[in-house]
Every structure is written in C-alpha cells, then in structure tokens.
N, C-alpha and C positions, 0 to 999 in steps of 0.2 A: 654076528658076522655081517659085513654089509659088503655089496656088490659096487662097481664103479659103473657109472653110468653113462650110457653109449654116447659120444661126440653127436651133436648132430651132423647129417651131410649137406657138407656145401655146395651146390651145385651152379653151376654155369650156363649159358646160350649155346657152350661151346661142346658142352659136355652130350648135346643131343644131335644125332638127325633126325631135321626138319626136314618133312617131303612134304606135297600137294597142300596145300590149301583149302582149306572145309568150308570155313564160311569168312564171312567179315562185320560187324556192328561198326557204328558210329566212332570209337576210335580203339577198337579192338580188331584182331585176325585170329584165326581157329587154324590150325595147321596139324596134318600128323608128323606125331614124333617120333624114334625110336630112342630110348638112352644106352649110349653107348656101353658103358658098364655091365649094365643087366640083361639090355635086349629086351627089355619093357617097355611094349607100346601103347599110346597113351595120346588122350589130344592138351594138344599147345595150346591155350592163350596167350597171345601178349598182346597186351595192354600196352600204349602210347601212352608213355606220362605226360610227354609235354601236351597232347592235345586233351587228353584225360583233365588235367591241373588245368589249360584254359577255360576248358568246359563247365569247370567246376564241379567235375564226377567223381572225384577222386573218392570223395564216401561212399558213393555206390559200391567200386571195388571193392573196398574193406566191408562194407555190407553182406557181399557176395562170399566171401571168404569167413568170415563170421555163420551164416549160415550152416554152410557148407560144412563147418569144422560139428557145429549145433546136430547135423541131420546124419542119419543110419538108416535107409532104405531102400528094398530093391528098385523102387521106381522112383528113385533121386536120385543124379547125376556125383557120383563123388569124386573129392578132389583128392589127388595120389600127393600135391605136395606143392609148393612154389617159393619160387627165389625174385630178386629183384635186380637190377644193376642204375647206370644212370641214367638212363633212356626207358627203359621198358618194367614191366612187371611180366615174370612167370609164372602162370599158373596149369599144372598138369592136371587135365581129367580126363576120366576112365573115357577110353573110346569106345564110341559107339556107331558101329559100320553102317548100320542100315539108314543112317541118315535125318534127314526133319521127318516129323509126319506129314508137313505142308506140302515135301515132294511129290509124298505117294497121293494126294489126296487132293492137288492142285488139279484147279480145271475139272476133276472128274469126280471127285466127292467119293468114299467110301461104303465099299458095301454095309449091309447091316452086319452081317457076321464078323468078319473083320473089325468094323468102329466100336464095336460091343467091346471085342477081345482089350481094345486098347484104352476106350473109356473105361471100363473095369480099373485097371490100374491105376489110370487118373485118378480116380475116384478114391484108390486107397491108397494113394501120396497126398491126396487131397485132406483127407483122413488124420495120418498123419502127422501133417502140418498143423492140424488143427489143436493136435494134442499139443504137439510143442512150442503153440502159439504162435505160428509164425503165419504170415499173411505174404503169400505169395506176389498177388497184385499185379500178374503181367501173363494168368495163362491162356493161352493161343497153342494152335497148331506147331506155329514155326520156333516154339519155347518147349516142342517135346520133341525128345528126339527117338529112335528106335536102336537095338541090336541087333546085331545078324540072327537071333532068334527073336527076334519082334517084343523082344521087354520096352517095355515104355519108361523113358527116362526123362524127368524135367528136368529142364536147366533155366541157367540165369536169375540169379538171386538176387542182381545189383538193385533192382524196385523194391524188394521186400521189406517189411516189417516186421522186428520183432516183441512182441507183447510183451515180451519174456524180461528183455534185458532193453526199456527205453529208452536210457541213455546214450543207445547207440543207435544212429539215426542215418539216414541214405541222405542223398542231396536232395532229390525232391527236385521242385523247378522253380527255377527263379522270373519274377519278373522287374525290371529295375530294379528297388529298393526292396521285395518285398520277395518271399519265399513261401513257394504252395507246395507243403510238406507231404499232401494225401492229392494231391493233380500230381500221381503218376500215372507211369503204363500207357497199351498203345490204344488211340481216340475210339476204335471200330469197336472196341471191348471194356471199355469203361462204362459203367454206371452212373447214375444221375447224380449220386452222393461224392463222388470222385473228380465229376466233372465239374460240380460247386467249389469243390476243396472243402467237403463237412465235414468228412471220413472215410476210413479205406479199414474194413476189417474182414472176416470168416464172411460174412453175406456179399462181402464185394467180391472176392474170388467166388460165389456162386455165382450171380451174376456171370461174370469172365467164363464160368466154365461152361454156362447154358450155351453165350456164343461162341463157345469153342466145339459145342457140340453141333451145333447150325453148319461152322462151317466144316467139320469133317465130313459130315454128310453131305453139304452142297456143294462144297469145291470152293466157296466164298464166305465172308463174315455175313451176318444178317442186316449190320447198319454200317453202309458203305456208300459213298457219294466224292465228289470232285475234291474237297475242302474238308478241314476238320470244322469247320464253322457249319455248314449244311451236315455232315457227321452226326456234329453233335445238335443239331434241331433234330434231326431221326431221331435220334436217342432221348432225347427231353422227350418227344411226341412217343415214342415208345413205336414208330413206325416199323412194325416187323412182318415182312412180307416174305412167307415161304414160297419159294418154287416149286415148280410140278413135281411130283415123285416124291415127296418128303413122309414117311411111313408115318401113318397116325398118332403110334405110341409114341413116337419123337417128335410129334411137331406138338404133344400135347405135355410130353417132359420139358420141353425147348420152352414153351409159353410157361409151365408155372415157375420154371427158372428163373427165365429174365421178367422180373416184376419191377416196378418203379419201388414199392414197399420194402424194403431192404427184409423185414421180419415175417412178409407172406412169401418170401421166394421158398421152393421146394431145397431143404436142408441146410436152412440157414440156420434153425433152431437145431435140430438133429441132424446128421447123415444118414440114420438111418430110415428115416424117409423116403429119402434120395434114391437108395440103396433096395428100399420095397416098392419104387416105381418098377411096371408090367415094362420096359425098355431092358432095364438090366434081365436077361434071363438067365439063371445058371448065379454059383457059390462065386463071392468076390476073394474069400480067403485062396490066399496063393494064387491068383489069379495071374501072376506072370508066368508060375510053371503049365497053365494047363497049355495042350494043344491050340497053334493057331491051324481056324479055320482055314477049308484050304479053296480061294477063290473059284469059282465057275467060269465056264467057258466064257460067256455073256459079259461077266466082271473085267474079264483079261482082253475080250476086243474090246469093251470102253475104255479101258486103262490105253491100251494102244491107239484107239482114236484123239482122244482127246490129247493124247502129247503130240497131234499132230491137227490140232483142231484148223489151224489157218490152211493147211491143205486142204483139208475137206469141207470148209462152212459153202463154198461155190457151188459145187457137186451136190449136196446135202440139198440149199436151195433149189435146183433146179431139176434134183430126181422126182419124179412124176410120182412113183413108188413109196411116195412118205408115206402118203396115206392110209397107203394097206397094212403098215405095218401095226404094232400091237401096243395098248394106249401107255400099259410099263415102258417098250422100247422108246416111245414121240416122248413120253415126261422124261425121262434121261436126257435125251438128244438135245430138249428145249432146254433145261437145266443146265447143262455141260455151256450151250449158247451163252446163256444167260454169265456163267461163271467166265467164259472166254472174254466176253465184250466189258465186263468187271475188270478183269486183269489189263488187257487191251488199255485203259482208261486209268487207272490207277500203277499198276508196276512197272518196274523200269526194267527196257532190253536186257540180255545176258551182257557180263560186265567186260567181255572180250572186245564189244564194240570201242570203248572208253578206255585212255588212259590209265596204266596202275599208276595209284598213289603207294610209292612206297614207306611204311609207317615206324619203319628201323628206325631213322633217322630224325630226329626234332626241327633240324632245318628242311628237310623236305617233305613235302613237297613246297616246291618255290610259287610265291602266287601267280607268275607267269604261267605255271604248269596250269593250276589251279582254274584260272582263266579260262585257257584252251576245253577242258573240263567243263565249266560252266557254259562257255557259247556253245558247247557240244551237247550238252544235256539240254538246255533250252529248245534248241535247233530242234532237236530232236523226239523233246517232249516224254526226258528220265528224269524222272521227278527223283529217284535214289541219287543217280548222279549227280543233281544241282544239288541235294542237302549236301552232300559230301562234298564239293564244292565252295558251296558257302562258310562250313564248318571251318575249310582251311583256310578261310582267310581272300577268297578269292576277289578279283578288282570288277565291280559289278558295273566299270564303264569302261569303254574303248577307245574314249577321245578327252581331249581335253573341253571342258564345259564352258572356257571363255578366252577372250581371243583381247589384248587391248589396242583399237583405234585410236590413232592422234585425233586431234579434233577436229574439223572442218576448214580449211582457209578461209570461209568470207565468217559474217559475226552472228551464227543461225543463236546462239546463246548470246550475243553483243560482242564488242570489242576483246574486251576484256577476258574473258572466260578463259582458262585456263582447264576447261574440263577434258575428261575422255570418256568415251562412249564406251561400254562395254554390250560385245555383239556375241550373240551365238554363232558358233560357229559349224555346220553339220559337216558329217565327214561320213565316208564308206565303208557300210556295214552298216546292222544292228548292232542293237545291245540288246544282254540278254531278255531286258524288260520286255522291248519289243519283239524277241523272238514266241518267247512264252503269250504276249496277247495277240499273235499272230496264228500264233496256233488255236489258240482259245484255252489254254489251259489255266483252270482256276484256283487248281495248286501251286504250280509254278507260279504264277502272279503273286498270290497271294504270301507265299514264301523270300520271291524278290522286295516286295513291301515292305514286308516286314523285315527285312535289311535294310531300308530305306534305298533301294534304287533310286536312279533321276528320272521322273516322270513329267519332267519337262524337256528329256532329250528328244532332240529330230534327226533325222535321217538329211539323204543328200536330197532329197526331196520336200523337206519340211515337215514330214511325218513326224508324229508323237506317238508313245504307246498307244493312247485313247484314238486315235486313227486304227491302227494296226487290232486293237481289240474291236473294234464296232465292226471295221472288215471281215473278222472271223465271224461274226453274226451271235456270238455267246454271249447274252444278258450280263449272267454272273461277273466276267471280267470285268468289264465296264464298271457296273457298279460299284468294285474293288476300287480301281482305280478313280472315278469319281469320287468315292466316299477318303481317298489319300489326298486329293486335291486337285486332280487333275482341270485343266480347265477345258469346258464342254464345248467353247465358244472358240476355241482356236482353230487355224486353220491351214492346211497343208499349201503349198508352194502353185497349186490350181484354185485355191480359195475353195476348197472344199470341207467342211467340218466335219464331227465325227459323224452326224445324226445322215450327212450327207452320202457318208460309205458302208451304210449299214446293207445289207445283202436283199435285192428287189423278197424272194420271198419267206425275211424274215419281218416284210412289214406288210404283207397280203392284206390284213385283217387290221378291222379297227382297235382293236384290244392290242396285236401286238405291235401298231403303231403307238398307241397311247402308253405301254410297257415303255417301248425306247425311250420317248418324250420326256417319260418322267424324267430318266436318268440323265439325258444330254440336251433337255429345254424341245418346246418347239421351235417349228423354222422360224416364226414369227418374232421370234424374240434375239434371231440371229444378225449382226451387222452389216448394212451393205460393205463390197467390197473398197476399199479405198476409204472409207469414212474413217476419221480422225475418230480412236477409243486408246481408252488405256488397259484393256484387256488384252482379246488378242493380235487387235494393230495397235499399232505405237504410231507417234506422230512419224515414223522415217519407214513406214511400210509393215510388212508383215513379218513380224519374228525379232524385232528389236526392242 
C-alpha cells in the first residue's frame, strides 16, 4: 500500500506579514514576519540577488542554507523554510526576541554569571559543529543571538565550511584575478592562519571563540584599531591587552585560547579540555534549560550607565568622589571608558541619521541616492554607512575632473600649435576623499582608496586630500595617501604644502617632526614659490 506524497508549499513575499526590521548585512535585511495562513512567526531574510550576484556572494547564501538543512541543535538557529522570486531570496528563521548578544553586552561587557550561562552553550554548538565537521569561521558576539529565555542561538552560516561535503564551497574573497578561499570572516577575530589564507579549520573557530569570549566580557574585541591593516599587525604580534576588571580565570582561558600555534590553543585538539577549564563552572549538558542567573543590583546600574555613557563620561571626569569609590567599581568604570571610546572610533551612528536604501528593488537605490549617502557618511565619519555606499555603486566624485581650454592667442607653444591645455578645474564642496582625511579617519581613507578615489582632487581653494589629511594632524592618513600616490610637494592656492598644515603641536618634538618629514619630505627639499617645476607647478602657475 503506498501513500501519496504531500505537494510541497509554494509560498510567496505576499503570503507574509513583514513588520519591524531586526537587523541588516551587506546585502541582506532581517525583518519579522508573520505568515498569514498559520499565524507563524518567524524572522525574514531577504537577500538582494542583484546585489548578492554583483558581489559575488551568491555561494555564501547556498552555503548558509546547506548548513542550515545539515544542523539539529538547540543552540543553532533553524531554518523553518525559503522560497525565491526574481529580485530576492526567502529565507525564514525561527525567531529570536531577545536579540544580538552584542546588544546586551555592548559598551558594558557581561557579568560573570550571566557570560558563563551563555558561553556554556556556545561551547556546546561549538561542540557540535565539530562533530558534523562544519567550521563555523565567523563567531563573534553579533553572530549569537538570544530567546526570550536567553537560549543562545548562532547564526549566519554564509562563511562556513564544510568538511563533510567539499565540493560545496562559499565564495570566499576575491582579489582581482585571484580567490582567498580560507581569508574569511570578520578582521578583529581572525587568526594568523586565516589572515595568510593557509587555513581555516576546528582550531580557527577556537581562536574566534577565545575573542568572543574577550569581548563579551569587555564590551569590545581584544584586537581592534582604526584599519584592518593595523588590525591585523595586533594580531600577527599577538597584541592582547586586557582591561581592568577582567576575572583571572578568563583572562587566563582567553590567553590559552587565542595562541598563534593553531594545535597549542585550549581545545583545539579536544573540547573537552576546554570544557575542564576552572571558567566554565557547573554541567554543560542541557545547559540551555538550566536557570539563567538573575543579575545584581550593581550589574543592572552598569547596564543603564553605559547605554548612556556620552551622558555621563563629563560628570564621571569631573566627580571628585572617584576615588573613594571601590577598586571593582574604578575597573568597571575604566573598562566600560575604554569600550565607549572603541566604539566612538570604529562604529557607525544609529542608521536613523542616514538615508534607507531600499533593497526590494535591483534598480535602487540610484547612485544619486547612493552619493548623498556617502558624502554623508564621510562627513560624518560612518564607516557602515560609506561601506554601504560604496557597495552600491556610489560616484566617489562631485565634479567633473577636467575642463577643455582653447589654446592661447599669441604662439606660447609657436605658431602652429594646434594644442589644448587641459586644466583642473575646483569646484564647491569636498569630496568624500577629503571629508574622510579631514577628519582623520583611517578607515574611511583607506576604504575610498581602495575604490580608487581622486587623490589629486582640490577644493575651491586648491586643497588636496593630503592637505586636508596633514591638517587633521593623523600620521596614519597621510601615509595611506602617500603610499597611493599622492604628491607631498603640491601646494594649496596660499602656496602652502602638506608638511606646511600639519597641527603646531603635532610637531613639538624632534621625533615627531622627523615622523612627519618622512612622509611628506623636509621643507628643504620643498620648491620656491613661482619656480618653473613639473611637479607641483607647472610652467603656467600652480595646479596646471
């Protein structure tokens, strides 16, 4: 006797409501859903094909859904289902109300009790994974997410690898001609084998996991700086600098974690190593059902401080009363600092200040929009906003770059000469180039570069980026831009060079006059004004 075998269900964009908005990736949005039919709610992906397909992600998706179909655990995010159309891809996963852990844990870092309850389960998704070969490659904070009862759920599988089945392979990252299969995941939590592109396996997600454990207790990653190039020298140098207040047991789990030795890190060979470190205290089995811990008074005024840290850092300085207080409360307070002026410096404003890019649609956003976008994120100094910006296609100039001159009436080339001059032309405003080295931001810089900005644009002034960066007074920039091409020896519309606008006391000392020198020559080697060079005067003045 045999049975007929259920249709699958078709389902549709149309077939759900979509409320609020959860999060957003690089060409992805997280939304909740309800489906209409059922009354099953559930979180939304969709996926941008078109920007997905330019990007050349499109394997990661099917990576992610490959996984996904592969894993059965309670501390794994599952997928209820997904459909596609000709714009988007659907994918439905279980929701999860309580959010990132990066929310709870931003700025103020997590108690002991609590970071136990939810490392625990990390540890046995980690687990796992392990068994069913798959290599996560991407965990952090903001890749776990929580329940309304605080089960800890990882997500995002588009990085992953699997052992299992290696013919199915993510994209990886390209560079021109060439593809770095194992240079995934994000720079702050990569390994030195990752960051080569040697390999990416079980020892690299411990690695990922020591710094995940840094930062749930600090509020910050452990290797964090302006650039992924300074990033990753921390990381090659193994630069691991704990803040105040970091509990013994963890800052002595944290070090045998993160090792440069892929095979001496704590549970690369076994987990249960890992798992008999004096951190973990208390049974991992079923570690989602036990009780969570229920925070302290002391926990819940830091939680509320610190989501209000730019209120208080003023007051906090100028209370006479620090002192008296107790050396646990001053290593918090300094910590919680330490994690504000991190964030301050690396993440970008809430996204309400900016532009939505709406990602329905393949034709938008238009690179006009796009534009407004990046001058704004520049301006502003939102490093999320300018990636998103760039991503779309945006126009990384605001004027046109050359202007054609008839040639001269009398015979400055002879009689004969038929030629035409081509003149720069400056116009009002920056560009983002110059917003970004104006600010001194060395991310931003370094990400307009590497779109190839014009680094020989000027202002209505005759400004050039290397102007506008030497004026910020930040080494780093400079050097970026010198090391593109910039030239050291040009000079703004007062005849003044870059070495000329550098900030009276960022050249106090002879070291950090000799610093500048390097980068933009000494004076001595600079041209008088009016002398005929073919740098940065031309025979017809300055800027031709």
């Amino acid at each position: 006797m045999s049975f007929p075998v259920r249709a699958p269900v078709r389902r549709r964009d149309v077939d759900f409501d979509v409320g609020v908005l959860l999060g957003r990736g690089t060409f992805t949005s997280v939304y909740q859903a309800v489906e209409k039919a059922t009354g099953k709610r559930c979180a939304m992906k969709i996926v941008d094909r078109y920007r997905c397909e330019r990007l050349k992600k499109t394997a990661d998706v099917f990576m992610e859904k490959h996984c996904l179909l592969r894993t059965n655990h309670p501390n794994i995010v599952k997928m209820l289902g997904w459909f596609s159309d000709n714009t988007c891809i659907y994918v439905m996963l279980e929701e999860c109300l309580g959010g990132e852990l990066w929310e709870v844990i931003k700025t103020v870092g997590c108690p002991m009790p609590q970071a136990r309850h939810c490392l625990k389960q990390v540890v046995n998704a980690v687990e796992y994974l392990r068994q069913a070969r798959i290599v996560h490659r991407d965990i952090k904070a903001e890749n776990i997410m929580l329940t309304d009862l605080a089960t800890v759920k990882l997500i995002d599988f588009g990085t992953a690898k699997d052992l299992e089945n290696p013919q199915i392979k993510g994209s990886g990252n390209a560079s021109r001609h060439k593809v770095f299969e194992d240079y995934v995941g994000t720079p702050q939590f990569m390994p030195k084998e990752v960051i080569e592109n040697k390999c990416s396996d079980h020892r690299s997600d411990i690695w990922s996991f020591g710094c995940t454990i840094f930062q749930v207790l600090s509020g910050c990653p452990p290797f964090h700086d302006r650039s992924e190039y300074l990033i990753f020298q921390r990381v090659l140098a193994r630069d691991l600098q704990f803040p105040p207040g970091i509990d013994a047991t963890a800052r002595d789990l944290i070090e045998r974690m993160v090792v440069q030795d892929p095979d001496a890190r704590l549970g690369a060979l076994d987990l249960e190593d890992l798992k008999a470190h004096p951190f973990f205290d208390g049974p991992f089995e079923r570690a989602h059902l036990l009780p969570v811990p229920v925070p302290s008074l002391a926990a819940l005024c830091y939680q509320r401080l610190g989501s209000r840290m730019e209120q208080f850092l003023e007051p906090l300085a100028a209370w006479e009363g620090a002192a008296q207080l107790e050396p646990a409360v001053r290593e918090q307070l300094e910590r919680m600092k330490v994690a504000h002026r991190w964030q301050e410096e690396v993440l970008p404003p809430p996204d309400e200040f900016y532009p939505t890019l709406n990602i329905k649609s393949p034709l938008s956003p238009t690179k006009t929009d796009s534009r407004g976008v990046l001058i704004a994120a520049c301006r502003d100094n939102n490093i999320g906003a300018l990636k998103m910006a760039l991503e779309e296609g945006a126009f990384l100039e605001t004027r046109r770059p050359f202007v054609m001159r008839p040639k001269p009436p009398t015979g400055v080339f002879g009689d004969d000469t038929t030629q035409f001059i081509k003149r720069k032309t400056p116009k009002e405003g920056l560009t983002p180039l110059m917003y970004a080295s104006q600010n001194g931001s060395v991310s931003a810089v370094h990400m307009l570069l590497e779109a190839r900005a014009n680094i020989m644009a000027k202002d209505e002034d005759g400004m050039r980026p290397l102007h506008f960066g030497a004026r910020s007074g930040v080494v780093e920039v400079c050097r970026l831009l010198v090391k593109k091409g910039a030239d050291a020896l040009s000079v703004d519309d007062d005849g003044n060079t870059a070495l000329d606008l550098v900030p009276s006391d960022q050249v106090e000392t002879a070291a950090q006059r000799k610093d500048w020198e390097e980068i933009l020559g000494p004076p001595s080697a600079l041209p008088e004004v009016g002398e005929a060079t073919f740098g940065g005067f031309g025979l017809f003045g300055p800027g031709i």
